[in-house]
GUNUTOR-652996 format. One record per residue (C-alpha): x, y, z; residue in three letters. Coordinates in steps of 0.5 Angstrom, whole numbers, padded with zeros to 4 digits, always signed. Each point is the difference from the previous one (the first is absolute). Layout:
XYZALA;...
***
This chain:
+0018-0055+0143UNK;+0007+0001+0000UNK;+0000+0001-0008UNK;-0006+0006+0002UNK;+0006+0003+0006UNK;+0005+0000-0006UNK;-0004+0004-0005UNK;-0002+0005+0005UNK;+0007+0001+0003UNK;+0002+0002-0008UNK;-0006+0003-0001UNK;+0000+0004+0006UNK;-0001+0008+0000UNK;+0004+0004+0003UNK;-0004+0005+0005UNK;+0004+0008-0002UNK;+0001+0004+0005UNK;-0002+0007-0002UNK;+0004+0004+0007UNK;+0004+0006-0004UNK;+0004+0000+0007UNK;+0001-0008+0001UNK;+0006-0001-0005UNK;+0007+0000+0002UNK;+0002+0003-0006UNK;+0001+0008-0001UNK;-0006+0003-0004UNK;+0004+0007-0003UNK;-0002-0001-0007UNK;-0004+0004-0003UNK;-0004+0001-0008UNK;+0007+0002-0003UNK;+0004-0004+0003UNK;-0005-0006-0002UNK;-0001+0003-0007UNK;+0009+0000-0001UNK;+0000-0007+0002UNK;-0005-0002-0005UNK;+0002+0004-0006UNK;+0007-0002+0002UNK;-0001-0007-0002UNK;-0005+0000-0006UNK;+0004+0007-0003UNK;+0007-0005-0001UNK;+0005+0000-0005UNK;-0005-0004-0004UNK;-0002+0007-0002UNK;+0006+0002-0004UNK;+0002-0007-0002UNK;-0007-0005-0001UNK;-0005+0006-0003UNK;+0005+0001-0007UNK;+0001-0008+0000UNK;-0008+0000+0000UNK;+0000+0004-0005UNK;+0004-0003-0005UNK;-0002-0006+0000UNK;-0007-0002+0003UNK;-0005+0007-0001UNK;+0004+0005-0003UNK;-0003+0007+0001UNK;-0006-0003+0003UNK;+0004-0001+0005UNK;-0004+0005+0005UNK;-0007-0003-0002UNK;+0004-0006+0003UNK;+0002+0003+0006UNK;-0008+0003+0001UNK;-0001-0008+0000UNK;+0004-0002+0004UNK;-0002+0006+0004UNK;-0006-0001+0000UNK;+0001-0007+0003UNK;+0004+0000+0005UNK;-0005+0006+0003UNK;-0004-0006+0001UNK;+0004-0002+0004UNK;+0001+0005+0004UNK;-0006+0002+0001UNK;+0000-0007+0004UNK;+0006+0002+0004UNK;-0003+0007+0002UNK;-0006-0004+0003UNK;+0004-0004+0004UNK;+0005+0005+0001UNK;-0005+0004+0004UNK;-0004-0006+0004UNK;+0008-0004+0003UNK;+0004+0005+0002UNK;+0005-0005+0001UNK;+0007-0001-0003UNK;+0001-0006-0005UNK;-0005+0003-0006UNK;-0003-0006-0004UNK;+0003-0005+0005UNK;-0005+0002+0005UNK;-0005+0003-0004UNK;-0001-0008-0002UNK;+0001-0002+0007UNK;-0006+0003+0002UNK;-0004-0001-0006UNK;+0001-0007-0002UNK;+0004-0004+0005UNK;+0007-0002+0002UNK;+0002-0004-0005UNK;-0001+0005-0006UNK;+0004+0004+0005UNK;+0006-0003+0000UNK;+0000-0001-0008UNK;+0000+0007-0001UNK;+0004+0002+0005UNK;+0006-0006-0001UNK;+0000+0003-0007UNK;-0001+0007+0001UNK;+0007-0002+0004UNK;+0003-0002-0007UNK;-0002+0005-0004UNK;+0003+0005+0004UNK;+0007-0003+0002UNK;+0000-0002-0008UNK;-0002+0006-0002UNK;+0005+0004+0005UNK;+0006-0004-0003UNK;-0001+0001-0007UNK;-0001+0008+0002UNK;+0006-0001+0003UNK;+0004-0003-0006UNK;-0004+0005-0004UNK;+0003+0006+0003UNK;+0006-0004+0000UNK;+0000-0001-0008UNK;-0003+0008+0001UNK;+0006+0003+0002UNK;+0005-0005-0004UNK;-0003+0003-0006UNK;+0000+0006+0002UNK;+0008+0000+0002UNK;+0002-0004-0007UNK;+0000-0006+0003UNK;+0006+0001+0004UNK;-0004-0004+0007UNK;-0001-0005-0004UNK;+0007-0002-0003UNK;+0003+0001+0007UNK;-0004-0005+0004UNK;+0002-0006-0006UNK;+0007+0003-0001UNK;+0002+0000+0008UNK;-0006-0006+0002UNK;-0002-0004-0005UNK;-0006-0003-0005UNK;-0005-0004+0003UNK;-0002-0006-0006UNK;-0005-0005+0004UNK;-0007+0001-0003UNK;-0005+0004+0004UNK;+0006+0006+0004UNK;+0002+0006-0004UNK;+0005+0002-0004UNK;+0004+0002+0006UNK;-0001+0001+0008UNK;-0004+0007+0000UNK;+0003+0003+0006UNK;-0002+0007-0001UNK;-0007-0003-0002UNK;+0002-0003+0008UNK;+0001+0007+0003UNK;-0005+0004-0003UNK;-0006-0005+0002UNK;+0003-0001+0008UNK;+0001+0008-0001UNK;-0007+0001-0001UNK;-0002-0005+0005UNK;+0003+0004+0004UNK;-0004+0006-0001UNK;-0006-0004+0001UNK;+0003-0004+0006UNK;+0001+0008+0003UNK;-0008+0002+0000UNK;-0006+0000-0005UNK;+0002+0008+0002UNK;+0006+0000-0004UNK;-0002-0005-0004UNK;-0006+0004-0003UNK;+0005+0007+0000UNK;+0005-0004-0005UNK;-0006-0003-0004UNK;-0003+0007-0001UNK;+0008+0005-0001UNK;+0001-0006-0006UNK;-0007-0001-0002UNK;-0001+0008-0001UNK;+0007+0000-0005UNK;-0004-0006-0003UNK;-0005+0005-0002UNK;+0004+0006-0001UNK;+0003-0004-0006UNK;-0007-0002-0003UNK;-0002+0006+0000UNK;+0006+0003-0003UNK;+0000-0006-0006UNK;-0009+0002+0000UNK;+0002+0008-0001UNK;+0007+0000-0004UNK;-0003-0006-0004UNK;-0007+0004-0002UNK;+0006+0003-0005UNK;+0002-0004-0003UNK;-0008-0004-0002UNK;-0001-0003-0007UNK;-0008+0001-0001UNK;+0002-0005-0006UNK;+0002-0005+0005UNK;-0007-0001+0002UNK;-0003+0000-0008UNK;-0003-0005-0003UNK;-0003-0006+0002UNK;+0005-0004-0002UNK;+0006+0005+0004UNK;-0005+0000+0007UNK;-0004-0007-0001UNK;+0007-0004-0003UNK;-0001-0006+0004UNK;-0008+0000+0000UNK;-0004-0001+0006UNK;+0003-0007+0001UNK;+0006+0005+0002UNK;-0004+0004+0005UNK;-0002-0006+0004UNK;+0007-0003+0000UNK;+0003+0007+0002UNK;-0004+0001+0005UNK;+0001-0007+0003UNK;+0007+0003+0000UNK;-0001+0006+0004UNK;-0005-0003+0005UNK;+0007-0002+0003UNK;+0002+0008+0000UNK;-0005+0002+0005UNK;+0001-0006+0005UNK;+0002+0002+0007UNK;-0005+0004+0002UNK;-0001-0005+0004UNK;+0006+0002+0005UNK;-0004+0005+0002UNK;-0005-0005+0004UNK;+0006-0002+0004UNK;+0001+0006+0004UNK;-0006+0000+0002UNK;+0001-0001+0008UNK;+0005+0007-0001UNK;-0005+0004-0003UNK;-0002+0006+0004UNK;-0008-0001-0003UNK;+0000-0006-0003UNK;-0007+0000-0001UNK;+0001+0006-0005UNK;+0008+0000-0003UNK;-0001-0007-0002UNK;-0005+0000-0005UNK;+0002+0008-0002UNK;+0007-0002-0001UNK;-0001-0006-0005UNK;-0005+0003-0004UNK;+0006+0007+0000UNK;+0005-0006-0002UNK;-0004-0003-0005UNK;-0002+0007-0003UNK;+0007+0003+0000UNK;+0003-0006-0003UNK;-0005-0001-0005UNK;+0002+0009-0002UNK;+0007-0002+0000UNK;-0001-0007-0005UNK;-0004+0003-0005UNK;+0004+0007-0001UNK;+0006-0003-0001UNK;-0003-0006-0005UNK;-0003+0007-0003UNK;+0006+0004+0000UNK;+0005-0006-0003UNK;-0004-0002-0005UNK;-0002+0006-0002UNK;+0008+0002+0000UNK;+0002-0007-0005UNK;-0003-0003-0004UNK;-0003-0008+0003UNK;+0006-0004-0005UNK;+0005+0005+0003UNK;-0001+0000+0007UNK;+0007-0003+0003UNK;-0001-0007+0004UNK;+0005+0002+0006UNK;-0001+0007+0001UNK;-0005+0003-0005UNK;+0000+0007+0005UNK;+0006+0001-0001UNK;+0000-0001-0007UNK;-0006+0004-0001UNK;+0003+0006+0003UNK;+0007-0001-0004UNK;-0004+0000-0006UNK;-0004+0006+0001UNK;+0007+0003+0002UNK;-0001+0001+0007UNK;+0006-0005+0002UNK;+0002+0002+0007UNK;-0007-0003+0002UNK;+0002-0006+0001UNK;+0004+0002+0006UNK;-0007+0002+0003UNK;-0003-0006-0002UNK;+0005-0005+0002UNK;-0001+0004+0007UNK;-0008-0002+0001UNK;+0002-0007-0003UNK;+0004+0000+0007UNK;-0004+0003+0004UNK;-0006-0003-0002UNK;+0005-0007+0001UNK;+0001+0003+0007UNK;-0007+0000+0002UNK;-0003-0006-0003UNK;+0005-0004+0004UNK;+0000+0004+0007UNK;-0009-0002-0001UNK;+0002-0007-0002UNK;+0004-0001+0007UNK;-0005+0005+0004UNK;-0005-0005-0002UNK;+0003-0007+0002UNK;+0001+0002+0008UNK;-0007+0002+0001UNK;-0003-0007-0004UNK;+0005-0003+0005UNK;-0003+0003+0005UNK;-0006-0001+0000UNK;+0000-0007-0002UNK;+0005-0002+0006UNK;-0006+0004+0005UNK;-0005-0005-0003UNK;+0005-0005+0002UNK;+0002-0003-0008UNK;+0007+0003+0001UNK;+0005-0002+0006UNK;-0003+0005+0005UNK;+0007+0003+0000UNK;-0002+0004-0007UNK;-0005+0004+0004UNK;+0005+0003+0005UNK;+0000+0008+0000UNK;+0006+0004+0001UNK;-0002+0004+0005UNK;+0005+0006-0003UNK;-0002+0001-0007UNK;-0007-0003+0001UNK;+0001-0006-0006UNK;+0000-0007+0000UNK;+0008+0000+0000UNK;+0001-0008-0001UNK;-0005+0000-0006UNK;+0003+0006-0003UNK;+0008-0003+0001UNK;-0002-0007-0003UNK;-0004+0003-0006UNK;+0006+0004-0001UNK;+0006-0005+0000UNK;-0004-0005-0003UNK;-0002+0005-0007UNK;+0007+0001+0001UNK;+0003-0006-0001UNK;-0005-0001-0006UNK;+0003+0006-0003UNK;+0007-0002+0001UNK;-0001-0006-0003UNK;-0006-0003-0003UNK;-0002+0002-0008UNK;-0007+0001+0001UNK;-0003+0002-0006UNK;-0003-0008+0000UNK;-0003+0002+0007UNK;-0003+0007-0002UNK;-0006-0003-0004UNK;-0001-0002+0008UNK;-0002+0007+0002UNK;-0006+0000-0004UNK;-0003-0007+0003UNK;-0001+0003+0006UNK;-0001+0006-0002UNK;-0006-0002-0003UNK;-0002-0005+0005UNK;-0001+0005+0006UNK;-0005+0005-0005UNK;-0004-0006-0003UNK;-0001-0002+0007UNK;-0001+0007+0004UNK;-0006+0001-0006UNK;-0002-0007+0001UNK;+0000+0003+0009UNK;-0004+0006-0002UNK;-0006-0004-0004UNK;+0000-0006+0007UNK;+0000+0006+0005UNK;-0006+0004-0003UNK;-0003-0007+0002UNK;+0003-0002+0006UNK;-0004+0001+0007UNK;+0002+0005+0006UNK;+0004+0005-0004UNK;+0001+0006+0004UNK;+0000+0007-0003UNK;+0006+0005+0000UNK;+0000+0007+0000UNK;+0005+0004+0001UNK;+0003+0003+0006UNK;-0002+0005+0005UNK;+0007+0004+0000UNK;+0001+0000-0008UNK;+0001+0007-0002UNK;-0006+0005-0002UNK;+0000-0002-0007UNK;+0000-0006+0000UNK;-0007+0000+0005UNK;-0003+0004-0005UNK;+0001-0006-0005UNK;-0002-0005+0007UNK;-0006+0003-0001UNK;-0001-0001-0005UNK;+0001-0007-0001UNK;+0000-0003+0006UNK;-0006+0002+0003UNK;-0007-0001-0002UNK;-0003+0007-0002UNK;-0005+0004+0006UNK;-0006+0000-0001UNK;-0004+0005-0002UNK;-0005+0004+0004UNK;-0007-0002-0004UNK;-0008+0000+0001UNK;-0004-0006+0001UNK;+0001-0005-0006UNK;-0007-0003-0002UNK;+0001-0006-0004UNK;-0006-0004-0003UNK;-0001-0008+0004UNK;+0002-0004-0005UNK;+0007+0004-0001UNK;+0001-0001+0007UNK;+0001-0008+0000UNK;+0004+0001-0007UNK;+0005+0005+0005UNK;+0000-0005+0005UNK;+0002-0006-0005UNK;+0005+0004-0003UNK;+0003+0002+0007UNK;+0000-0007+0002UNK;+0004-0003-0006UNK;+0005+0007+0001UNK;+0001-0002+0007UNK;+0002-0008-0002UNK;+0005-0001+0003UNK;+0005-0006-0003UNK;+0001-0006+0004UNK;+0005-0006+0000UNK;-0004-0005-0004UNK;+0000+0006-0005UNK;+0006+0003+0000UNK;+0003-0008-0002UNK;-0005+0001-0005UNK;+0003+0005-0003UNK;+0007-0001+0000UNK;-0002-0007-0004UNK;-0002+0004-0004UNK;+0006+0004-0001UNK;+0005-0007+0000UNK;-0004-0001-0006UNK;+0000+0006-0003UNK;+0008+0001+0001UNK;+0001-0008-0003UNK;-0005+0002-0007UNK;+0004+0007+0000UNK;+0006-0004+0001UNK;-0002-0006-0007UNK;-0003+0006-0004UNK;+0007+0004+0002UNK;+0004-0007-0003UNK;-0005+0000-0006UNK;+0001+0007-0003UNK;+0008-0002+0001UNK;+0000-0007-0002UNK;-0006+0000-0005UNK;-0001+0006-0003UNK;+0002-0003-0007UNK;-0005-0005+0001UNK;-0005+0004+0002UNK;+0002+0004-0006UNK;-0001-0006-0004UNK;-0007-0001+0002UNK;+0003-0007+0004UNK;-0006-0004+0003UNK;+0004-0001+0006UNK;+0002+0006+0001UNK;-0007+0004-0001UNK;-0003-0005+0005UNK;+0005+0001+0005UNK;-0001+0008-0001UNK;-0008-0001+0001UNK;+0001-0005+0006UNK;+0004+0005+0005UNK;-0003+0006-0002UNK;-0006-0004+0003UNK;+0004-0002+0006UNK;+0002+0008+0000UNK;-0007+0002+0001UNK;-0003-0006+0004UNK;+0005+0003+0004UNK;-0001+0008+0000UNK;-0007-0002+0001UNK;+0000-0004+0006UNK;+0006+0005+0003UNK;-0005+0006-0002UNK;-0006-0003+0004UNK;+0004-0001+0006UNK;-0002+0006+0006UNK;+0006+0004+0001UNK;+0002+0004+0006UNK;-0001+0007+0000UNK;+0007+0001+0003UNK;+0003+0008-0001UNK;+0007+0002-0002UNK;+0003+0006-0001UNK;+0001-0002-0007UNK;-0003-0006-0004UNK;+0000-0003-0006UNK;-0005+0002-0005UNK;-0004-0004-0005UNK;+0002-0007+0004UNK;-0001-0005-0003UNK;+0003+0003-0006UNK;+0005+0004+0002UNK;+0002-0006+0003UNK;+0000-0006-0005UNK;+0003+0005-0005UNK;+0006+0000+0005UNK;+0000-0007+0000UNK;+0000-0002-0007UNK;+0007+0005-0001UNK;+0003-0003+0004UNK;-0002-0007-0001UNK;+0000+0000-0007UNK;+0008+0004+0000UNK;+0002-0006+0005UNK;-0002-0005-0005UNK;+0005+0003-0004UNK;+0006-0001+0004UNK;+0004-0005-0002UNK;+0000-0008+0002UNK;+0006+0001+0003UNK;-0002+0006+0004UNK;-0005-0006+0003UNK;+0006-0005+0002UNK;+0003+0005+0004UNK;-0007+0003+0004UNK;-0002-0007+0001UNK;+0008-0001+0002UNK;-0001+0005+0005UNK;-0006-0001+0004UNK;+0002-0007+0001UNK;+0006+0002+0003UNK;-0005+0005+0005UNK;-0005-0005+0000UNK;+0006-0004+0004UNK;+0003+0006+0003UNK;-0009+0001+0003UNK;+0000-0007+0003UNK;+0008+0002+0003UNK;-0002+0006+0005UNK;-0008-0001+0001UNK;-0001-0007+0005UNK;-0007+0001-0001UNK;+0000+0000-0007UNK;+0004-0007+0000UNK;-0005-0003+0006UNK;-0006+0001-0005UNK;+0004-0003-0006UNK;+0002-0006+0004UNK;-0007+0000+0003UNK;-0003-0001-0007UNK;+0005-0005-0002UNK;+0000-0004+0006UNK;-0005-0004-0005UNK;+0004+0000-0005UNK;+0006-0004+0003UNK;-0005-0004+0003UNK;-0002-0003-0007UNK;+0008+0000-0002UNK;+0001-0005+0006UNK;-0005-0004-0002UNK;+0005-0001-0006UNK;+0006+0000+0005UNK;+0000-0008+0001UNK;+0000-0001-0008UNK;+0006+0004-0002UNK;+0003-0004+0007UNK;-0001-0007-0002UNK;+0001+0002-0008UNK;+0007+0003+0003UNK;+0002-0005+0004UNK;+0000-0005-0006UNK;+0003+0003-0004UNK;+0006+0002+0005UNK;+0000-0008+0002UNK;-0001-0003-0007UNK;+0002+0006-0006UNK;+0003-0005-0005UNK;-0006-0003+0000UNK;-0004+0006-0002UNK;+0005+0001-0006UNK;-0001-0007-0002UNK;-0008+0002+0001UNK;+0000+0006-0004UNK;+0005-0002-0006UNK;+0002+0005-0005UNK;+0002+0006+0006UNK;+0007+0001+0002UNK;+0002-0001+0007UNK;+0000+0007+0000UNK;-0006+0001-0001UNK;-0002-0005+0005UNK;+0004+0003+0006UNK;-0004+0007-0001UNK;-0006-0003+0000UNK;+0003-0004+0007UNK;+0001+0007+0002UNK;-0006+0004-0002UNK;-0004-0005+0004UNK;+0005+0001+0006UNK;-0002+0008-0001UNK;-0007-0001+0000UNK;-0001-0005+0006UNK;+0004+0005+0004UNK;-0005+0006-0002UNK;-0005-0005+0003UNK;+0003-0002+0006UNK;+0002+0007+0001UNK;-0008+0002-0002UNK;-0002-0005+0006UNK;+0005+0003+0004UNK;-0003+0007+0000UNK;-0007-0002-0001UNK;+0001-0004+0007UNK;+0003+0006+0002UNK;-0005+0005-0002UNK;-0006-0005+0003UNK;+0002-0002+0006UNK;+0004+0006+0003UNK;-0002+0006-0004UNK;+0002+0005+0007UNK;+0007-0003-0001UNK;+0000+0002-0007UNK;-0002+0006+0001UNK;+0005+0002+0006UNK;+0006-0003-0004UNK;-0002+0004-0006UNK;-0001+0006+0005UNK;+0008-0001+0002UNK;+0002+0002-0008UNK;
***
């Protein structure tokens, strides 16, 4: 019984509270507000620096085939974050979203490492910006801090303390700590010059174009299809960060409306931005000639337009500044809302009553990316960026496919007080369509029971039992998806090779993967409405989940360690501040310390012993060393105390579990 309690308090759904009123936050954000946050974050640096690197090295010139892949893909998942972006109008993006969906355990993972990914991602933004700014100043910061400071030389810290990557992090943390106002006016002023720069290399670029750049299979094509796809794993990254946008969500003037429009707007911009300028530079330079460091530069230099890298290292800035104030705008809100649900010390959710924002949240993620920034050399860390990122997607497209499934989902329409151009498309999406004034409709007697059958399957309804089905099903589906991903990755050689093993590994969990679907598929589902949902489910879905399964596969081993590193320690920080989570852990190991006392009077007597005769045990185990002999002495000593303090604890949790709970309550 206490093993049922433990799984459905981390399984358990939180219920979302759709009052636009009923939020301590401020709603002031509207679509261009969210939009700028967005293409803020997805638009960075990497635009100037990464889409040449890609081009030289990985696709060449089809390095805008590779960013309509990566497009493409990352559509998928956003298409499953409007959904969700319509329906919870709460703050804490795919948090929440999978809070709601597929319980509190999965919750707390996303949420733990969205934490990660964005305190991580603002320190190497700030150190960045840092290195930004030195280049551009020759150098001169960088030998000032060693000459008059020092070097750091111990693995792990940079090359020297960073105190302008320091200032410039707590500088915007401030801005953000003044107001998701103030916030959004100074990502929208840095994000319009970040435009103004792309369009000034998209118009004085179109110049200066070599069509024979694009000639030939061999120019375009140099790397073959096998380089599309490895760009466009590469560019994938390029687009993450619309999910910032969901974490806005409970200040968001019509969040019903602005969530979903502004990450499609996001996406479709940064996609216009990326393409024209991977057009526009290869096109400028041939692939084999593109600079490594700064091909823009290098590529306006050739074609006899050097001033342009003053602009361009202006948008470089720019684009610097507002993907870090995305970064540390979004931490506070995750914070947030997890501190709410009770999975962060409460203290997180406390609202600065002046400017409207979690102000402890906002100070902690500051100084902490600050410090990271100061003195860490994050470079091993930043592949984390991407675990977590792709985690949450994977996981919001898993809750898409278990929501259609789950009973007593309820419809979202929109607001009554939304402007009039926004009630025509409510019409229109959001209401059933009157019905049409007509005559008496005759229909022959055996088409009326076949009309009666097809409404009574249209109006089934899932249950509980169905529901657990399909999400079995889906489980299953996730595991094959997850194998088959592992195989194309690890196999793919011996698939190749046409490898017994591998060919009937393939057969074996494309079995499952449509045992699965169609299972999923029989299942009722709800007929719940939104003002925005995901088409085509569940292929949409799937295809989503596969992305984003098969690029996590191919993160690096250590990349793993260190997730892994991290969720044990915020399985040990969950356990510290939630006392019912620890009551049920207890419960359920009550059992298991009972066993181990059984235990307690062997390893006792075997230790009294040897304490009393441990020449004895040398002489009766000849060929060790005494050495070898005491740390036997001591590790029987060890385990008969974990066994006397199991009897302890098991006798404290049988016989008085009020005390226990009443002690615990204390901390």
């Amino acid at each position: 019984m206490s093993l049922v309690r433990f799984l459905r308090l981390l399984t358990r759904r939180r219920e979302i509270d759709n009052d636009l009123s009923n939020s301590q936050l401020r709603r002031c954000l509207d679509v261009f507000d969210l939009t700028s946050i967005g293409v803020g974050a997805t638009v960075g640096a990497g635009l100037y620096v990464v889409t040449g690197q890609i081009a030289r090295d990985v696709a060449g010139p089809a390095i805008v085939l590779s960013f309509f892949v990566a497009a493409v893909a990352a559509f998928l998942s956003g298409i499953c974050y409007a959904e969700f972006g319509c329906r919870i109008v709460k703050a804490g993006s795919a948090y929440v979203y999978t809070y709601s969906s597929l319980g509190e355990i999965w919750a707390f993972i996303i949420g733990w490492n969205m934490i990660l990914e964005y305190v991580i991602g603002t320190a190497s933004l700030g150190r960045a910006s840092s290195e930004y700014i030195d280049s551009i100043a020759g150098g001169v910061i960088r030998k000032f801090f060693v000459n008059n400071i020092g070097e750091f030389n111990a693995s792990g810290l940079g090359s020297y303390p960073d105190f302008l990557a320091f200032v410039l992090v707590l500088a915007v943390s401030m801005i953000v700590a003044s107001g998701a106002k103030h916030s959004a006016v100074f990502n929208k002023c840095v994000t319009a010059v970040n435009m103004l720069v792309i369009l000034f290399v998209l118009a004085v670029g179109l110049f200066h174009v070599d069509p024979s750049n694009w000639a030939g299979r061999n120019q375009f094509l140099p790397f073959g299809v096998s380089g599309v796809l490895a760009g466009a794993a590469s560019c994938f990254y390029c687009f993450v960060g619309f999910d910032v946008i969901a974490t806005a969500s409970e200040e968001t003037i019509n969040p019903k409306r602005a969530i979903p429009l502004s990450i499609m707007l996001c996406l479709v911009i940064s996609f216009l931005a990326y393409f024209g300028v991977a057009t526009i530079l290869t096109l400028m330079v041939s692939y084999d000639k593109l600079d490594k460091f700064a091909p823009l530069p290098e590529a306006f230099k050739a074609a006899g337009v050097p001033a342009a890298k003053y602009i361009i290292a202006i948008g470089g800035l720019c684009a610097l500044a507002g993907s870090l104030m995305s970064g540390i705008f979004a931490v506070p809100r995750i914070m947030y809302s997890m501190a709410s649900d009770g999975l962060l010390f409460k203290f997180f959710a406390k609202i600065y009553q002046r400017t409207n924002v979690p102000l402890i949240s906002v100070a902690f993620a500051g100084v902490l990316s600050a410090i990271l920034a100061l003195l860490l050399d994050l470079k091993q860390l930043v592949e984390m960026l991407s675990i977590g990122t792709l985690l949450a997607y994977t996981l919001v497209s898993i809750s898409v496919l278990v929501l259609r499934f789950q009973p007593g989902v309820q419809d979202v329409e929109f607001d009554e007080d939304t402007p009039s151009s926004v009630q025509s498309y409510k019409v229109m999406c959001c209401k059933k369509m009157l019905p049409e004034s007509k005559g008496p409709d005759y229909k022959p007697l055996e088409s009326v029971t076949d009309d009666k059958e097809q409404e009574n399957k249209y109006k089934e309804e899932p249950t509980t039992t169905t529901s657990q089905i399909a999400t079995a099903a889906i489980s299953l589906l996730v595991v094959a998806l997850s194998g088959f991903c592992a195989l194309l990755i690890a196999g793919w050689g011996a698939l190749g090779d046409h490898k017994a093993w591998a060919i009937f590994t393939a057969c074996f969990l494309g079995i499952l993967i449509i045992f699965g679907v169609v299972v999923m598929q029989l299942q009722p589902k709800n007929n719940a409405k939104f003002p925005f949902k995901v088409p085509c489910v569940p292929v949409l879905p799937i295809a989503s989940v596969v992305v984003n399964l098969f690029l996590l596969l191919k993160l690096s081993v250590w990349t793993w360690v260190r997730f892994s590193v991290w969720m044990v320690l915020g399985k040990n920080f969950l356990l510290l501040i939630t006392n019912g989570f620890i009551i049920f852990f207890l419960e359920i190991n009550i059992v298991i310390l009972k066993k181990c006392c059984l235990l307690f009077s062997l390893f006792h007597a075997l230790h009294r012993i040897m304490f009393i005769f441990p020449f004895s045990f040398v002489f009766l185990w000849t060929g060790f060393s005494f050495d070898f002999c005491l740390n036997i002495n001591y590790s029987v000593t060890f385990l008969a105390s974990i066994c006397h303090f199991s009897r302890t604890i098991s006798n404290a949790a049988t016989e008085g579990r009020e005390n226990l709970l009443l002690t615990l309550s204390c901390f």
